[in-house]
N, C-alpha and C positions, 0 to 999 in steps of 0.2 A: 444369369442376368447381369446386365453391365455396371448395374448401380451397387449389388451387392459384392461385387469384381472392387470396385471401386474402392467401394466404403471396407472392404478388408485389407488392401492395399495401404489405405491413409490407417487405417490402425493396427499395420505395424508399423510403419512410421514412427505413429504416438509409442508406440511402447516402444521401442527405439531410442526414444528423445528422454522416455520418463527413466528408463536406465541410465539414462546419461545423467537427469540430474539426478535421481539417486546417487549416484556414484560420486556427483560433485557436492550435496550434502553431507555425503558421509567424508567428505575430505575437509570441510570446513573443521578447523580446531576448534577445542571449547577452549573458549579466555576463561583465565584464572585469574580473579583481585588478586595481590599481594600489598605489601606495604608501602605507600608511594611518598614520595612530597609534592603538593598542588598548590605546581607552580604554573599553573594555565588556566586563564582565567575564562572564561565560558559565558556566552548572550543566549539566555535562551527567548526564543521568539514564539509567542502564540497567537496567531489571526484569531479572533471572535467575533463571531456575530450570534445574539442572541440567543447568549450559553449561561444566563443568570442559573438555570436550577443545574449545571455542570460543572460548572469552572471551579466552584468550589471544592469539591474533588482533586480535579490538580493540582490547584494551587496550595491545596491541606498536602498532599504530596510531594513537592515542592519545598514546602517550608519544613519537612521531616527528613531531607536529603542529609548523607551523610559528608556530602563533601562541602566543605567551610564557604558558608555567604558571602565570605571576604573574596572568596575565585569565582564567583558566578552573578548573574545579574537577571532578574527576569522581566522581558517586556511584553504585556499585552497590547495586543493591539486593533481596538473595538471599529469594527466594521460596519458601521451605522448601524448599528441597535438600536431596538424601539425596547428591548427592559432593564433591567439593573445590569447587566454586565459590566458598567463601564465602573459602576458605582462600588457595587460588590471587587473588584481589581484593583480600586484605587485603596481600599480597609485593608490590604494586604500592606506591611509596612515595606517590607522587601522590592514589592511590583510597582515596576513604572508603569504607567497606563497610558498609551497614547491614542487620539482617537485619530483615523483614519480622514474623517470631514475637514480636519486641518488642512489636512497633506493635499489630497485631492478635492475638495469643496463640492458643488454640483455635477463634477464631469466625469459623462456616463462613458466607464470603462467596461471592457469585455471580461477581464479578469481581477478584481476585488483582492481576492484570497494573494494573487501576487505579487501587489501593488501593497498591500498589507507586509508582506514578511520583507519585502524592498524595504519600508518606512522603517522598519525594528531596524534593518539590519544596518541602516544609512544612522541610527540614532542612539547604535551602541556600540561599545568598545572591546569584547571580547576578541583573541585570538581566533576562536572555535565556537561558531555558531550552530545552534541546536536551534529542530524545530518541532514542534509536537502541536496535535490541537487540542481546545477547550473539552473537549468530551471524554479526554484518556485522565489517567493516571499511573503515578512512576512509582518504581521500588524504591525504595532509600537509597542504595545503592547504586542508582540508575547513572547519576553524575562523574563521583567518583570513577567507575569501573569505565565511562566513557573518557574521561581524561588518561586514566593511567594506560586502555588501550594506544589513545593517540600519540602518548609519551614515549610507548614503546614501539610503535609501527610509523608515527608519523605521515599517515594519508593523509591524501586532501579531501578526501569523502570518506563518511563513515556508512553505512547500510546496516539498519539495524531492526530488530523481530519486532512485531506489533501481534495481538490477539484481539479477538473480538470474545469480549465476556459476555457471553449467552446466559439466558435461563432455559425454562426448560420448554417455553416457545417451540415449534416446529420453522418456525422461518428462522430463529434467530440462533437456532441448532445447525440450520443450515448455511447459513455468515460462517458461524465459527470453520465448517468443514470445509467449506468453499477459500476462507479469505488465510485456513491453514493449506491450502495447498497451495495457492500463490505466494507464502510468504517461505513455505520450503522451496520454491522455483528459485523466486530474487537468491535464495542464500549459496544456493545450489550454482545460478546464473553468474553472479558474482569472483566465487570460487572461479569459475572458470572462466572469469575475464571478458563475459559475454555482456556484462553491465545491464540486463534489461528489463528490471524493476528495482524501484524502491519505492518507498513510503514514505508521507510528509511529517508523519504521526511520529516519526523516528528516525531522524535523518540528523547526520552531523556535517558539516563542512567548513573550510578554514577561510577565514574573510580575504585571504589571497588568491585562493581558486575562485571565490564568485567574483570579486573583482578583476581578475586575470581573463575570466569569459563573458565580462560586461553582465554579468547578473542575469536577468531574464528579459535581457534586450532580443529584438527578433521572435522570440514567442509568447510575448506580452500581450497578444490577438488571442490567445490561445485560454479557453476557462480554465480549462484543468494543467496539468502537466506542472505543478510549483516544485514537483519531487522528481520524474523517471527525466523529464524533458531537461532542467536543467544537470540531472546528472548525467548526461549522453552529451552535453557540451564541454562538464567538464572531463568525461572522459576523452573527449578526444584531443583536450590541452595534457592531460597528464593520464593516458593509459594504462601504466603502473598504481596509479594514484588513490584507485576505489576496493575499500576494504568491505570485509561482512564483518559485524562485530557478535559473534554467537557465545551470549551468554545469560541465563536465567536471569541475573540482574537487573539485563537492560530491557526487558520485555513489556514493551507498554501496553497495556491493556486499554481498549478504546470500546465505546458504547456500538451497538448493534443497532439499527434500523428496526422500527416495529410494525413494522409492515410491506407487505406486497410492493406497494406503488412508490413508497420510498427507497425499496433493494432496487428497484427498477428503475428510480431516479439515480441512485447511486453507482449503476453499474453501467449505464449508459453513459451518466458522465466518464466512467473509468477509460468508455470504449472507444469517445467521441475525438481521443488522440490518437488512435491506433494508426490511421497515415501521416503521422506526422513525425515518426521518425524517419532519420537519415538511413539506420543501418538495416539494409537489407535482411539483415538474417533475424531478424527479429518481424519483420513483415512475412518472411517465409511459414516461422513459429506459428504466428498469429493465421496465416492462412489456413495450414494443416488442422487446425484447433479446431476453427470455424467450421471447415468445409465436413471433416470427420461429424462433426455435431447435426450440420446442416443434412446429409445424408441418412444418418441415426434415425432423427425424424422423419426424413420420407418416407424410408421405407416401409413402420408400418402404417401410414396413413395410404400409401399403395396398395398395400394386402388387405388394408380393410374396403378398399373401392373394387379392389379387382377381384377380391376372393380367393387374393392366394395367400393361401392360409402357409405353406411350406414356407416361403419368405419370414415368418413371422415367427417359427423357428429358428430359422438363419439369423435372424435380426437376434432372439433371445441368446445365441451363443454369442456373438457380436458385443452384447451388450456384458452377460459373465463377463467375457475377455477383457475389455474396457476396465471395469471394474477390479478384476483382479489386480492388471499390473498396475492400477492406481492406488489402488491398497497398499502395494507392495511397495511402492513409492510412498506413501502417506506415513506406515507405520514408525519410523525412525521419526520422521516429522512429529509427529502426534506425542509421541514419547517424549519429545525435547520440549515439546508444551504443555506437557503435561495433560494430553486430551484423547487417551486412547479410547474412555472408557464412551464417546461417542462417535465413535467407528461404528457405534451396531447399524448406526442411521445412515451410514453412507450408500451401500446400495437403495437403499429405498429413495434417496435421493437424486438416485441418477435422471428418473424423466424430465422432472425438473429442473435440475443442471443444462440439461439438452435443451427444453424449450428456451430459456431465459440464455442462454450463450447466443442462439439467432437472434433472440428477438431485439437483447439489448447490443448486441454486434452491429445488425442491421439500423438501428436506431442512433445508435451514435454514432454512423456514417451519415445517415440521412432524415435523422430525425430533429427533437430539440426536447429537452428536461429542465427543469425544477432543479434547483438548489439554492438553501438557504432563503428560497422565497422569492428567486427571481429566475424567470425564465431562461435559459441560454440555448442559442441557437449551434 
């Protein structure tokens, strides 16, 4: 049959691409702290909205950093909240708090969270702007190890691991598996100069390249994209310019979703940028991913209408094979995050996987999601 012609096709393909990043992960070096002097002084900026029972967290994480208060400064910056967060940020002696309603007042923006780390970054003074949000938390280490990197490599973008700390939830088992295989892509991606993820949760860059590509002018229409979108502007002012920083250190750990309709808010917003990059070979990616998935699913919903039961077979080796060389890509991954020991769950989470890649793919082409409480189209 032509669909299972097809769909075997695109998955060699995928395992094709997933050896590739394999091979580009395992070429990312591990940074090593050593003894520095910090002499670079660091903004760190964090959008909130309505993170009163989170922030605290961070910001306890933050104020236990091991690199000297005298090099860093940290700005919140409160996105019309309706609870304590502004109030809880300002008890920090360290934290500037700025509220967002100053800057912008009544006027209804497309993008909140962008116009938020714009205001930090226009109202502070660091060389090296960091960005993370209200719901993670840093190692102590997290600062330091990100300055002595930049002292030694001097990029203008840093790309750096973020984890989803699950419990023992079935959905929020599934974050962690799902948001570690994207974040071995970015580092994997990276490596190879291919630039086509990073994360806002942990992202560094130097107030000369966001100034140098006008900030996030031009995609300021845009909800999402405050991380991958403006790092694909800055790559193409400085090519050479975007580093991965792989090291236990800097691993920020960020809260999970608790729920079905919130992964599905959350993943839809991920997806509702996907034509909006320039660089073709990252639309290519994203096509193969899709269509491989899209396929997956047909097929046995065909054998279950047509009664052919042999397709459904075909589909189960289809689906092994999937599996395997994603494992085989995941494991080094898993290891460096220290998350092997919920590997057992990954095949069983393949159908899953499968459905929510169309549904939220299709959706944030053509649909509209929830976040933070306000609809976006």
């Amino acid at each position: 049959m032509i669909l299972t012609l097809v769909t075997t096709f695109l998955l060699i393909l995928y395992g094709i691409l997933l050896v590739y990043y394999r091979v580009g992960w395992m070429q990312v070096p591990d940074f090593v702290l050593r003894e520095q002097s910090p002499e670079l002084f660091i903004s760190v900026i964090i959008p909130a909205r309505n993170e009163a029972r989170s922030l605290p967290v961070l910001l306890d994480s933050l104020e236990n950093q091991t690199y000297s208060k005298k090099y860093f400064q940290v700005l919140v910056i409160d996105d019309y909240s309706t609870d304590k967060t502004a109030a809880i940020a300002s008890d920090y002696s360290f934290v500037t708090c700025l509220s967002l309603r100053d800057f912008v007042g009544t006027t209804d923006i497309n993008s909140y969270k962008k116009k938020a780390i714009e205001t930090g970054i226009e109202n502070s003074v660091g060389e090296l702007i960091v960005t993370t949000d209200a719901d993670c938390y840093a190692e102590p280490e997290w600062l330091e190890t990100i300055a002595a990197f930049y002292n030694m490599h001097r990029p203008e973008l840093i790309v750096m691991p973020v984890s989803v700390n699950c419990s023992a939830r079935p959905i929020e088992i599934f974050q962690s598996l799902d948001f570690m295989s994207l974040q071995g892509i970015t580092a994997a991606a990276v490596q190879k100069k291919v630039h086509s993820m990073c994360n806002g949760a942990n992202l560094a860059y130097t107030r000369k390249a966001f100034e140098a590509v006008n900030g996030f002018k031009n995609i300021d229409n845009i909800a999402s994209g405050d991380d991958m979108l403006l790092m694909h502007k800055i790559a193409l002012q400085y090519p050479n310019g975007i580093h991965y920083l792989k090291s236990a250190n800097v691993i920020i750990q960020t809260a999970p979703v608790h729920s079905i309709k919130e992964f599905f808010n959350q993943r839809i917003r991920w997806a509702s940028k996907a034509d909006k990059y320039d660089d073709k070979r990252i639309f290519a990616v994203l096509f193969l991913v899709y269509f491989l998935n899209v396929t997956l699913l047909i097929i046995p919903l065909l054998s279950i209408f047509s009664g052919g039961w042999s397709m459904i077979r075909y589909w189960l080796l289809l689906m092994a094979a999937k599996t395997i060389v994603e494992l085989i890509f995941l494991f080094p991954v898993a290891g460096f995050f220290n998350k092997r020991p919920l590997l057992w769950a990954f095949p069983l989470a393949q159908p899953f996987h499968i459905i929510y890649t169309v549904i939220a793919g299709w959706l944030g082409k053509f649909g509209s999601y929830k976040w933070k409480e306000r609809k976006v189209k």
